[in-house]
N, C-alpha and C positions, 0 to 999 in steps of 0.2 A: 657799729661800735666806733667811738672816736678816736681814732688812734689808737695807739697803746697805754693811754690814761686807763688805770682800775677806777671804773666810776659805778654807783649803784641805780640801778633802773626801779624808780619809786612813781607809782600812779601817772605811768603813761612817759614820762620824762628821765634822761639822764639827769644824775645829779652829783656833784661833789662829795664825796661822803665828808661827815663832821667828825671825824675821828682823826688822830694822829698816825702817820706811813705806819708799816706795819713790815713785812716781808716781802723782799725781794723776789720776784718772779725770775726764774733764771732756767734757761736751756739746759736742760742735761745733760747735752751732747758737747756741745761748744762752751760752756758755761757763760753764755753772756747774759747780760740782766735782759731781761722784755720789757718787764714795767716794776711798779712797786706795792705789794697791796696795802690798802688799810690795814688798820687793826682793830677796824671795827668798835660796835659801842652802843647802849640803851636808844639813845639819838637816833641813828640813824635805825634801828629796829623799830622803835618809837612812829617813826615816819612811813615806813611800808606798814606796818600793821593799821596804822590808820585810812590809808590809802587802799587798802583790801579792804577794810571794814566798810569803809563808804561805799565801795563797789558790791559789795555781796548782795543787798537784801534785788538790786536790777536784776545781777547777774544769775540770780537764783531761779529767778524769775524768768528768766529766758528758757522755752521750750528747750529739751534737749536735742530734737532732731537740728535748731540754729545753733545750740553751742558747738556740735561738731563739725559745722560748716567754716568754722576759724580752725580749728583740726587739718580739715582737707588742705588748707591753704597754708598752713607749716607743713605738711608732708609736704608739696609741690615746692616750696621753696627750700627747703631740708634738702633736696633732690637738685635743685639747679644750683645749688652752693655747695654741694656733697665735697667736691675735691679739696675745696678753698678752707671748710672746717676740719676738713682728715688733716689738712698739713698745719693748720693750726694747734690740732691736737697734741702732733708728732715735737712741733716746735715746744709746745712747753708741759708736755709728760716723758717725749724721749721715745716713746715705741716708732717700731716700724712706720711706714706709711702704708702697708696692707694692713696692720694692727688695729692705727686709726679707720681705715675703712669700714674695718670690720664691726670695729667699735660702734660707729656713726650706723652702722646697718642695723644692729640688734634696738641702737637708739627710737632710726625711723618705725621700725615691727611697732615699739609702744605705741605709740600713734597711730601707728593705725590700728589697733585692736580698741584704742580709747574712742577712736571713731562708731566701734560699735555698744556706746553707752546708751543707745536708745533700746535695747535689745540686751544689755547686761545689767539694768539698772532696772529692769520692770521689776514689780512686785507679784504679789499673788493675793489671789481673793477664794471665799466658799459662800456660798450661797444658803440662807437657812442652818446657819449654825446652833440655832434653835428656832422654833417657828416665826417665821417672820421677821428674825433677824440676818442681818448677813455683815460676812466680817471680812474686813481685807488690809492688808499689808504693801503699804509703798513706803519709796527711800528717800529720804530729803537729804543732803548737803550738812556738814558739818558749821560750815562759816569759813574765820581763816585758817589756812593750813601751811606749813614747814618744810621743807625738806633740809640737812645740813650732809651735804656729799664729798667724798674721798677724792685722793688726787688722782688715783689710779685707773680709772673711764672718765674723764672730766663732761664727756656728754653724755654716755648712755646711762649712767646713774641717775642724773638727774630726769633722764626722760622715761624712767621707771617709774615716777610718781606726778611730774608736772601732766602730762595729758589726762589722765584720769582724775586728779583732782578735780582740773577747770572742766572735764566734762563732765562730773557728777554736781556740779555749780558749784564747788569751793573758787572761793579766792588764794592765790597761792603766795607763798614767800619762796624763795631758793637760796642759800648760804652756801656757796660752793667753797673749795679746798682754795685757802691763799693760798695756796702752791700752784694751780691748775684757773686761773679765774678767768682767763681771755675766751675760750672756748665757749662757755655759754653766754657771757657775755657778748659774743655772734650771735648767738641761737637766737639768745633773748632780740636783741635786734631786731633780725627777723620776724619774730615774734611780733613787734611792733607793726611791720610791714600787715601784718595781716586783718589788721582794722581792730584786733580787740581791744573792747572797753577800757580804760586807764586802769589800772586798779589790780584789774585780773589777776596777773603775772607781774610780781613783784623780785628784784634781783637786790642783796644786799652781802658785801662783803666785807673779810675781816676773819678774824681768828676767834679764839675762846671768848673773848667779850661778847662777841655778834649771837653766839651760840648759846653762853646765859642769859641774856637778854631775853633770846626767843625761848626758851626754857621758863622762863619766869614770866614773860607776860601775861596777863589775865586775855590779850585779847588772842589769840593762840589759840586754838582746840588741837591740834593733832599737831607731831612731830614724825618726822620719818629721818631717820641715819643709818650710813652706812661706813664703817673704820674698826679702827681695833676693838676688840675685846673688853677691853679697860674702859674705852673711850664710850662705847655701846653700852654696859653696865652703868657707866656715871649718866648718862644720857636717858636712859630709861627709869634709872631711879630717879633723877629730880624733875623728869618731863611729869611721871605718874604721881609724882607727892606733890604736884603741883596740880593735878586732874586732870592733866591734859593725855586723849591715844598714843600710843606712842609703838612703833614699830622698829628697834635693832638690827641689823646688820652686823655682826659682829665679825670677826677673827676665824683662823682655819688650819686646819694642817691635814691635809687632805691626804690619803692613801690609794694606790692603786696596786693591787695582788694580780701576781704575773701567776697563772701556772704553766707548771710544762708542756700544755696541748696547745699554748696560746702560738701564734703565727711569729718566732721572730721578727720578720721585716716589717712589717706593720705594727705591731705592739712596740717595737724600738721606735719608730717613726713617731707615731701615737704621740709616746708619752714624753719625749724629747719635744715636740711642739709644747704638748702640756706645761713640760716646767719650763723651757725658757723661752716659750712665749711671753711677751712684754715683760721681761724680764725677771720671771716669776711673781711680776707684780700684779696679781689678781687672784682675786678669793678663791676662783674655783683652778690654782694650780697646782699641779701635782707637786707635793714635797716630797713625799716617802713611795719610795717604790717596794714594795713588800714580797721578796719571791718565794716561790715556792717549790720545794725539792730541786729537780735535774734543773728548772729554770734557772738558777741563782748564776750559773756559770758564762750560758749563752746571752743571759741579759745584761749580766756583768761585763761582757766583753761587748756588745757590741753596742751599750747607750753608754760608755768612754768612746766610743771611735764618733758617734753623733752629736756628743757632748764636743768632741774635742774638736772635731770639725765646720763645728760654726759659725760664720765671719762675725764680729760686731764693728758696730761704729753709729755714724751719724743716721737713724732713721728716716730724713730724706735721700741717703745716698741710694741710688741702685747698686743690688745683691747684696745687703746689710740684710744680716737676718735677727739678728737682737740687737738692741738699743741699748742704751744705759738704764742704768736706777735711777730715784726720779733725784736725788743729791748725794754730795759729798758725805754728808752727815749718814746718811743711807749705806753707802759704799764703805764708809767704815764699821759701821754696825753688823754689815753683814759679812766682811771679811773677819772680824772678832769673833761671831757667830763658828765660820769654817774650821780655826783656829782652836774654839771651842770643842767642836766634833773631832777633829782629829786628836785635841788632850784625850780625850773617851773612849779612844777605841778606833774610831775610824779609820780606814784610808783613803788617801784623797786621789782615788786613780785619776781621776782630773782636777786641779788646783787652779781656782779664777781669781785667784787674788794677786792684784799687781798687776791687772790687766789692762790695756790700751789700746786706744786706734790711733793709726797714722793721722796725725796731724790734729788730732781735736786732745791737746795735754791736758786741758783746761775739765776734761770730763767725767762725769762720775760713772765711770767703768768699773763692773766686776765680769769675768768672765765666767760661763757657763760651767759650774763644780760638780762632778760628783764624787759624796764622800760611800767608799764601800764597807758592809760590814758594823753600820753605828747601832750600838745595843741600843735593844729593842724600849730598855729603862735609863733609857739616858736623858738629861735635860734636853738636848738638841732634840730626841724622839716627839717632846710638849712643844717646843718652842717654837712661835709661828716665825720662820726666818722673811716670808715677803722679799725672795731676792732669787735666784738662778742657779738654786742650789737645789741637788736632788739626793737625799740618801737612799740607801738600798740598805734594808732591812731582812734577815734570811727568816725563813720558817718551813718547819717538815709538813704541812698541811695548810688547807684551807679553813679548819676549824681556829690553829693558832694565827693563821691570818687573821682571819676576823676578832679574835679576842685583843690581838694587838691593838685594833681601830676602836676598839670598843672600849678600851684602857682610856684612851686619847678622851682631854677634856671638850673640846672641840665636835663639832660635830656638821660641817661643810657638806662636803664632797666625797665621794670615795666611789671607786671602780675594780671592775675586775675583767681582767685579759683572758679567754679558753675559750674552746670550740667544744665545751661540754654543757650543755642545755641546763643537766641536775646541778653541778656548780656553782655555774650564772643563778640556779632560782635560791639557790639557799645562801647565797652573799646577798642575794636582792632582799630578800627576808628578812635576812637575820642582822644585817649590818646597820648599826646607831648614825647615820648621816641622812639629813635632809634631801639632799640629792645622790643620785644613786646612777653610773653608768655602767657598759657592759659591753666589751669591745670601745669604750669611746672616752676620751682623756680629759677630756673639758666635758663635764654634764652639766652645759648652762640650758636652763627652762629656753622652751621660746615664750613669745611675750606674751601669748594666753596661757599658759601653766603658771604657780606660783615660782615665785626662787625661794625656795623652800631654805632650813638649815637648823638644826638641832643642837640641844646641851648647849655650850660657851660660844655658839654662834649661832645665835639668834634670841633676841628678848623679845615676845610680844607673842601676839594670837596668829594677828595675821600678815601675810608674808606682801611682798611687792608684785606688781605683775597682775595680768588678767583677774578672774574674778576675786581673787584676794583682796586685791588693792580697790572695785568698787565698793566690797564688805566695808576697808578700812575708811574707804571716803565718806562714807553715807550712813546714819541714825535709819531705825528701823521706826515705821511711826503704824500702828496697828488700831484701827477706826472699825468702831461697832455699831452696826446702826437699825435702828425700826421705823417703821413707819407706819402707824397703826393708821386705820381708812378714815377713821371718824374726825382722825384729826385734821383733816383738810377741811372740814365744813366751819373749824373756827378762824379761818382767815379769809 
């Protein structure tokens, strides 16, 4: 990557993008600028689509056992640059630097699961599907394909969709977050390093211009996005009115049901990583904690002493355990939000608004909140906060636990805390979220499961991740064939 110039990576080369500045890239910790993005444009989407286009019909064409062999060779260099992209991360989203680690870890898994596209891509045949006929089913390649990704994993998002693409033979585009662009913009580098074809992997940045464009282009077959709700419905509705696959990622307001049998110290532990891990900025965090019976007291008291206990600041500092949000504009939203809970009802046994670290003024600080007590039909109850805020929610049972989640438009994530077998199986049943965990606060897929999500989070069939994501890459092409004997004697 050249500096910290935002430049876009079209058919093998950096390039200037043709569009006018765009967004300032700014640390969230210190608030300083990094670079400035575009703002994106037809032009410069114009220019990668063409450059992937030229590349597909070779690239297609390459055995899959050689496409994965540029695969192995991003995993190996993903790996000797590991530390150098975590703290890149951390500079310009703001989490931890274990956060970015961890990030960049679940990134590398894609890859190596897309490595097994020789082996997830086969097809299936039958022999004599009537006499002498026989019929079989292989996966070809889309052409070019999309992805347009969130601020909040600047690397593992994207590496949810680019390894499977190019190993199912698409040509790829990436539109990452002008909020977040330097991170893959490494990768992509990398990427270069590994001898592939020009064309292949294509990087273009910019904002909502860069995003209708790829929307609208005829040369486009598939879209893949991951952000809000809103943003995910606009995105799916004019990816599909336009013909193009299109796969959403939407919004979340995720629940986790404490019961009384659950383990205190570890259920606090849990679900206190859960929500103000990266600042509550990630899809699968817990917002609502939902207890139930004799729970509501013991949880109540002791995720205020883990809330209230946790350092924040600059996430390269050592013993920083939450970072900021990812801006200003952020940081007031989500204290108006706290503001909001406590008008409703709530109270705020821990209050993060107004909060700072020594020496970085300049930063978009909220501290780790929780509001106790916020009814259960309150605006705040629907509203995806995406910040470090956790309410606690009461209920006499497990049956109005679930119907509360079930209320919720969303449909993410959700968990449940007990050392009761019959419990855990009928919240696993019965509960409307895509993902589903059981003792565990973050239920993210590993990279061969889908990342599954339901209702106003998630638009499309098929999900990101392991064999979902070859389904999404690849047309079914289904060939019948005969071969009667007599007909060899006319040639």
């Amino acid at each position: 990557m050249p500096g910290q110039e935002v430049l876009n990576y079209i058919g093998g080369d950096w390039r200037r993008p043709l569009s006018v500045a765009g967004l300032e890239v700014i640390n969230p910790a210190t608030g300083d600028v990094l670079a400035v993005s575009p703002s994106g444009g037809p032009e410069d989407v114009d220019a990668a689509v063409s450059a992937a286009a030229a590349a597909f019909p070779e690239w297609c064409a390459v055995p899959p056992a050689d496409r994965i062999q540029y695969l192995f060779r991003l995993k190996h260099l993903l790996e000797e640059h590991f530390d150098e992209i975590a703290r890149i991360i951390t500079s310009e989203n703001g989490k931890t630097l274990a956060e970015a680690k961890g990030e960049l870890r679940r990134g590398v898994e894609n890859v190596e699961v897309a490595c097994g596209i020789p082996t997830l891509m086969q097809g299936y045949n039958l022999e004599d599907v009537a006499r002498g006929i026989d019929e079989i089913m292989f996966r070809q390649p889309l052409g070019v394909v999309a992805a347009v990704t969130p601020f909040n994993f600047p690397a593992m998002i994207p590496l949810w969709f680019l390894p499977y693409a190019i190993a199912c033979g698409n040509t790829f585009i990436l539109k990452p977050s002008d909020r977040v662009p330097l991170s893959m913009a490494r990768i992509v580098d990398l990427i270069g390093l590994t001898g592939l074809p020009p064309g292949v992997v294509n990087l273009v940045n910019g904002g909502k211009a860069a995003v209708d464009a790829l929307l609208d282009h005829p040369g486009v077959q598939a879209i893949s996005f991951v952000g809000s709700t809103p943003v995910a419905r606009y995105i799916y509705s004019r990816g599909s009115a336009n013909g193009k696959r299109v796969q959403c990622q939407g919004g979340a307001k995720n629940h986790v049901v404490v019961l009384p049998d659950a383990d205190p110290d570890s259920t606090t532990q849990i679900i206190a990583d859960s929500a103000y891990g990266c600042a509550g900025q990630r899809c699968l965090a817990v917002s609502v904690a939902v207890t139930v019976g004799d729970a509501r007291q013991w949880f109540r008291d002791s995720i205020t002493r883990a809330a209230a206990g946790l350092r924040i600041g600059d996430g390269l500092a050592e013993g920083v355990q939450m970072g900021p949000v990812i801006s200003q504009a952020s940081r007031r939203r989500i204290e108006g939000l706290i503001g909001s809970g406590i008008s409703q009802g709530a109270t705020p046994s821990v209050d993060g608004r107004g909060a700072s670290a020594a020496g970085l003024a300049n930063g978009s600080f909220v501290g780790p909140t929780v509001l106790d007590g916020v009814p259960a039909t309150s605006d705040l109850a629907e509203t995806e906060i995406f910040g470090p805020v956790l309410s606690v929610i009461h209920a006499a049972d497990v049956d109005e636990a679930i119907a509360i989640i079930a209320r919720n438009s969303y449909g993410n994530a959700s968990s449940i805390f007990t050392s009761s077998g019959a419990a855990a199986r009928k919240f696993r049943n019965r509960i409307p979220t895509g993902n589903v965990g059981v003792n565990i606060g973050v239920a993210a897929p590993m990279a061969y499961f889908p990342f599954s999500g339901w209702k106003g989070s998630f638009f499309g069939v098929l999900h990101a991740q392991g064999r979902d994501a070859v389904e999404f890459y690849t047309d079914k092409k289904v060939v019948i064939e005969r071969w009667p004997k007599d007909w060899s004697r006319k040639f």
